[in-house]
Each structure stands twice: as structure tokens, then as C-alpha cells.
C-alpha positions in Angstrom: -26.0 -1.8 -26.5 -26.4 1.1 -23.9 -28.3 4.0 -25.4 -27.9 7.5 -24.9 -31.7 7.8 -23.8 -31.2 4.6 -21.5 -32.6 5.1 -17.5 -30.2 6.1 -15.3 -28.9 7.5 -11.9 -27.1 9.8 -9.9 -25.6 10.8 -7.0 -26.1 13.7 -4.9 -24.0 15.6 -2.2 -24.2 18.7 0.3 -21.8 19.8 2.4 -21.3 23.0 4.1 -16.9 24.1 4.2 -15.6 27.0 6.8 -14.3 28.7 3.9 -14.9 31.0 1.0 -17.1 30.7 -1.6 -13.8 32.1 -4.1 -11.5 29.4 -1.8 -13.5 26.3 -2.6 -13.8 27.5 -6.7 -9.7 27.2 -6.2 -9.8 23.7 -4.6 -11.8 22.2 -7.1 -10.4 24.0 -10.3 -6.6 24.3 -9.7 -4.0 21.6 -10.2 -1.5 22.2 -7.4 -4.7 23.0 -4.9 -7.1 19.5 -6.4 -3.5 17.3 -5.6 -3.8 18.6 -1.9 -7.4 16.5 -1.4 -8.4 14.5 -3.8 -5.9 13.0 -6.9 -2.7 12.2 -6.7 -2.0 14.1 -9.7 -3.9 16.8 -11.7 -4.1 19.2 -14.7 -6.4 21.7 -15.5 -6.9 23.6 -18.8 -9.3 26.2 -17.7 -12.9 27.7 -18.9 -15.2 26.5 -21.2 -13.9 23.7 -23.8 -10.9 22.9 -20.9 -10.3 20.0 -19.4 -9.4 17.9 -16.2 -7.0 14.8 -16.2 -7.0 13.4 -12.8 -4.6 10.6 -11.8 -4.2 8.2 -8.6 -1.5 6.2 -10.9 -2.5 4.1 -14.0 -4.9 2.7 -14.7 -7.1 5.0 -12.1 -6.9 7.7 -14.3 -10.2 10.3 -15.0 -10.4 12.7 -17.5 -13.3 15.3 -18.9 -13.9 17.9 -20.8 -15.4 21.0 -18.8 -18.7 22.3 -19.9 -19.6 25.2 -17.3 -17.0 27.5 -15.8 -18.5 30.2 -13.3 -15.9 30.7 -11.0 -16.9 30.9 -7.5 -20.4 29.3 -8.1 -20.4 26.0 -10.8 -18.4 24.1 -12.7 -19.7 20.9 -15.1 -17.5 18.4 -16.8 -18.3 15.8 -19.0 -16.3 12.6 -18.3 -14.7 11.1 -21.2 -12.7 8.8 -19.3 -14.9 8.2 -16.2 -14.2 7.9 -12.4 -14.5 4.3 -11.6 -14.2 3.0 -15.2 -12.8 0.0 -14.5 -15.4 -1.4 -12.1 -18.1 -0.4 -15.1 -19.4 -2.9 -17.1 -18.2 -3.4 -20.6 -20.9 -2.0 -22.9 -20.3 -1.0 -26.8 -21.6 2.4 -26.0 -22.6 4.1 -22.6 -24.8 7.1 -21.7 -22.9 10.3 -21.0 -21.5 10.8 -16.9 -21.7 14.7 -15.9 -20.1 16.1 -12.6 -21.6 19.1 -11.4 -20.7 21.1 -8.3 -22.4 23.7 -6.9 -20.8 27.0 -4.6 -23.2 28.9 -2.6 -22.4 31.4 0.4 -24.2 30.2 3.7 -23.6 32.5 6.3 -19.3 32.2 7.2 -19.7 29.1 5.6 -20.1 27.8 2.0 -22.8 24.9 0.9 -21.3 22.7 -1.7 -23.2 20.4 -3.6 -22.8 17.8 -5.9 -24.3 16.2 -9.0 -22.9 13.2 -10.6 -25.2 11.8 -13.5 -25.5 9.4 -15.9 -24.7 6.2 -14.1 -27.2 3.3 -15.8 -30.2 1.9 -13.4 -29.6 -1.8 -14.1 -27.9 -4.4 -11.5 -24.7 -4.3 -13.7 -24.3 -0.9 -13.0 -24.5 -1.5 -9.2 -21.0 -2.3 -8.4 -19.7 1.0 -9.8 -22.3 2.9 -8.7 -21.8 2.1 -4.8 -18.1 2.5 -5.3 -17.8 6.0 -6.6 -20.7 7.0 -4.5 -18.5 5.6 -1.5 -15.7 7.1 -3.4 -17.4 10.5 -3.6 -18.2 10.3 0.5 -14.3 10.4 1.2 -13.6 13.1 -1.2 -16.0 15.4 0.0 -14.9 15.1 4.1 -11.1 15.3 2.7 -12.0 18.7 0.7 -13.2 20.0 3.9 -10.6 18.5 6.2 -8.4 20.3 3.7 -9.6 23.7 3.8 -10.2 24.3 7.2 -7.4 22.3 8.7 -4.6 22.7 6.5 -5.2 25.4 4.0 -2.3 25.9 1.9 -0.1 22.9 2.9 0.7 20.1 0.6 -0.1 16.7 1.2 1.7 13.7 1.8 -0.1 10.1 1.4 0.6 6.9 2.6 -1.5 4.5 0.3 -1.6 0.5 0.7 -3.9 -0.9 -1.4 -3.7 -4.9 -1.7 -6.0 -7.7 -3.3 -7.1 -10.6 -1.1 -9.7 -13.2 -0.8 -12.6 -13.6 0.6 -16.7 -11.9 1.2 -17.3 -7.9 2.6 -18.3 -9.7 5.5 -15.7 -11.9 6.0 -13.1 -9.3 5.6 -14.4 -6.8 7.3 -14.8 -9.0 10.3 -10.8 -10.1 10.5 -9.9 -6.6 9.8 -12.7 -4.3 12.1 -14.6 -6.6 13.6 -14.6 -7.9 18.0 -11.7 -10.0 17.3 -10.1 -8.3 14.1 -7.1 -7.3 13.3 -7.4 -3.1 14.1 -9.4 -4.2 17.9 -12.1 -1.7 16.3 -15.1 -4.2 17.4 -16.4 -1.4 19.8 -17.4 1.0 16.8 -20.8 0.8 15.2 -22.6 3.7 12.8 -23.5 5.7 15.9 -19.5 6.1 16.3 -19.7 8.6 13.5 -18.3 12.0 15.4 -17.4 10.7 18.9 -13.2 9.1 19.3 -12.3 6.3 18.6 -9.0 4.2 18.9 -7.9 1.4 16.6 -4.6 -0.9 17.7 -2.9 -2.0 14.6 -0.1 -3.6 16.8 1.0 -3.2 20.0 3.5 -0.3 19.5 0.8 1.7 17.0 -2.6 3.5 18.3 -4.9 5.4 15.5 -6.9 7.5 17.1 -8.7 10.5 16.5 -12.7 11.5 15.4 -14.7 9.0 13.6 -16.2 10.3 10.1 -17.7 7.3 8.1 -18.7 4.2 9.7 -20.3 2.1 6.8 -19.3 -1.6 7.6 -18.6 -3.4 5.3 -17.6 -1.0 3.0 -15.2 1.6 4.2 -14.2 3.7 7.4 -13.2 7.5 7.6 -11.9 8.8 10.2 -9.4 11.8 11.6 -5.7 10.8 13.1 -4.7 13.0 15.6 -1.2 11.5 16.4 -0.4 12.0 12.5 -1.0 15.8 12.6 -4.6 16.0 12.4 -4.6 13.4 9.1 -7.4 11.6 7.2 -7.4 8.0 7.4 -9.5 5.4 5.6 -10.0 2.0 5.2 -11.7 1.0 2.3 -13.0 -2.4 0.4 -14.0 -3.0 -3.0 -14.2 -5.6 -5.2 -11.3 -6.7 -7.7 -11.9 -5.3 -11.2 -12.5 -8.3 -13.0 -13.5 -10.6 -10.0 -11.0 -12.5 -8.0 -11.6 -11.1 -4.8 -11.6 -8.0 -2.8 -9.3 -5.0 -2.9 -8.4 -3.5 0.4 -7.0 0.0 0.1 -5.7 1.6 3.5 -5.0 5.8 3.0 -3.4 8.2 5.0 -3.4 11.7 3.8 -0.9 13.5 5.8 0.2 17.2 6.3 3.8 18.4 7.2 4.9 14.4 8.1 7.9 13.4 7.3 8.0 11.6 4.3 10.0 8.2 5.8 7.5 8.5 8.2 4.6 7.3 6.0 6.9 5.3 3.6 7.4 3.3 7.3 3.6 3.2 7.8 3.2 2.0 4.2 6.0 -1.1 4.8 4.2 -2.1 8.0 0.9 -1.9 6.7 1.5 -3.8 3.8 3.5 -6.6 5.7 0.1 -6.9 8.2 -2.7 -7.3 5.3 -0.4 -9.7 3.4 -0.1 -11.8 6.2 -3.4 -11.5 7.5 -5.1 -12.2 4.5 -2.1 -15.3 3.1 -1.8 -13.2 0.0 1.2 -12.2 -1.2 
């Protein structure tokens, strides 16, 4: 049994947004405005005693109860169905996971940070731990790529995420690596905020800005030829063991919609068959 008073973890975030103290309070507390960067659906009962249900389709579903609402500076929730519960181990009872953010006025800019407690400091907990911390990575750069690139405009996402066999390393290297799949073996961590340009096949070119650069883990990165979108190419392993999921995501702004539903198809299609896993 997990006790309330067990040792635990967090993780912490900073980032600094070209935008409003009052516009960021919106994008993280309004339904229509958290569904333009982070979930793929979302409600919000607002204030104190309200609650958040996010939802990228069932069973990645988060919910909590919100415990602080000053608009325009913080806002804690209590998770009572927690992001990245179904990497977490199965314990009878688990301490309790808090996500705190933080708005603060920085010159033109506002500093945004982050707080999210209550993750267990044991091995077990280590698999979870990495992936929402990974997780939390993305969302923040997305929020930002958000508000100061397409303020206002809904967003469109093109999301393939398939299981396969195999070790980080080992996928990793067939998709990203000198001879992979993408022809991304020239990137390395000091990529992050120079171009880059990935060849999926020889009629498609991603190119754009590089973000993230964490082999073997996941890659973020801006895609210029898809309006200014967020791309990301992300591992983690299979809830329950067998294997690794690979998720591919393209968060798009005034696409067409058969557009990405075509990028979905052919994406799909490449991982099956490069990873013999239908």
C-alpha cells in the first residue's frame, strides 16, 4: 500500500509566452481555448470546488477537481483521475497529484510556471514519471506556439499513434536515426532551434525549426509547409508491456481537414510497414 505521507516527486516548468498575463489565464482555464493546445476535448466548471475533464479519446481521459482560482495569476487542481494513469502502477491507494501553474508579468512577456506533485520516488513510478514529464515538455511549447502564432484559431490534428515492437533504441534508430526511415540522422540535441528537414518519402519534406531533440524519447519541432504547425514524434512504452507505442502528431491551423486525414492514411501505412505490425 502507497501512503499518503509516502516520498515523492515532481516536476517543474518555466516558460516565458508573448502574451498577456489575462490571455494565458484564458488558455489554461477555458474549454474552447485548452482544445486549441493541449486536449482534444475539454470542460471546465469554473472557480473554486470546479472542475476540469480533459480528453485525448478514451481511455486518455484526466480529470480534477480545482482547488485555487486567481484568475490571471494561479490556478491548482487536484487530479482525481490523473494524467498518465494508465502507465502508473497499480497500487491499492496512491498519494495525492496536484497541478499548479503559475502567471506572472515579465516585461511584454508573461513567465509561466509549473508544478506537478505527488508522483511516488520509487523505480515503479519511473515509467510514468518520464512520460508526463516528456508529456508536459510538448504541452508547454504547444501553449506558446499557440498564443503567439495562432491566437484565436482552432486547431486541427493529425494524430497516428501505433504499437510496435522492439527497444527505444532500436526504434528510434529505424525511424530517426543515419539510415532511418524520416533521413533525420543529421540532427543531434544541439539541433534544438536551428532547421531541420525530415524526408518521410520522396514526394513529402517536414521541415521547419527544431524544438525538442531528446532521442530516444520524442522530437518537437515547427512545420513550416503545414502553416506554421507543431509536429512531434513521440515513443513510449505499451501500457501493460508488449512493446512500444509510437505516436506521430500534427497540430495544424486553418489546414484543410482532408489534408491531415491524407497525412494520417500515409503515416499510418509507413509505421505499419516499417515496424511488420498491423
Amino acid at each position: 500500500m502507497i501512503l499518503a505521507d509516502t516520498e515523492t516527486r515532481s516536476i517543474t516548468l518555466e516558460t516565458e509566452i508573448a502574451a498577456s498575463p489575462e490571455r494565458v489565464w484564458k488558455a489554461l482555464t477555458e474549454a474552447e481555448e485548452l482544445m486549441r493546445w493541449f486536449p482534444l476535448e475539454a470542460r471546465v466548471v469554473p472557480g473554486v470546488g470546479g472542475s476540469m475533464w480533459l480528453s485525448w479519446g478514451y481511455p486518455v481521459v484526466a480529470e480534477s477537481i480545482i482547488d485555487v482560482w486567481e484568475p490571471g495569476q494561479r490556478l491548482r487542481t487536484t487530479e482525481s483521475r490523473p494524467l498518465g494513469i494508465l502507465l502508473q502502477p497499480n497500487q491499492i491507494e496512491n498519494p495525492p497529484r496536484s497541478v499548479e501553474y503559475t502567471i506572472e508579468s515579465s516585461g511584454d512577456k508573461t513567465r509561466l510556471s509549473l508544478v506537478h506533485s505527488g508522483f511516488v520516488a520509487s523505480s515503479n513510478w519511473n515509467q510514468v514519471y518520464s512520460g508526463v514529464r516528456c508529456g508536459w515538455e510538448f504541452q508547454f511549447r504547444s501553449l506558446r506556439h499557440y498564443l503567439e502564432r495562432h491566437d484565436g484559431n482552432d486547431r486541427v490534428v493529425g494524430w497516428i499513434k501505433q504499437q510496435v515492437d522492439g527497444t527505444f533504441e532500436q526504434v528510434w534508430v529505424n525511424l530517426m536515426g543515419k539510415n532511418g526511415r524520416l533521413g533525420a540522422g543529421h540532427l543531434s540535441r544541439g539541433s534544438e532551434g536551428f532547421p531541420y528537414s525530415i524526408t518521410p518519402s520522396r514526394d513529402e519534406i517536414i521541415r521547419g525549426t527544431v524544438e525538442i531533440y531528446e532521442p530516444p524519447k520524442q522530437f518537437i519541432a515547427t512545420a513550416s509547409d503545414w502553416n506554421d504547425a507543431l509536429f512531434r514524434i513521440y515513443l513510449v512504452e505499451h501500457p501493460g508491456g508488449g512493446g512500444l507505442d509510437v505516436s506521430i502528431w500534427l497540430a495544424t491551423y486553418g489546414v484543410p481537414a482532408e489534408k491531415i486525414k491524407a497525412f494520417q492514411e500515409r503515416w499510418k501505412e509507413m509505421i505499419q510497414k516499417l515496424f511488420l505490425r498491423s
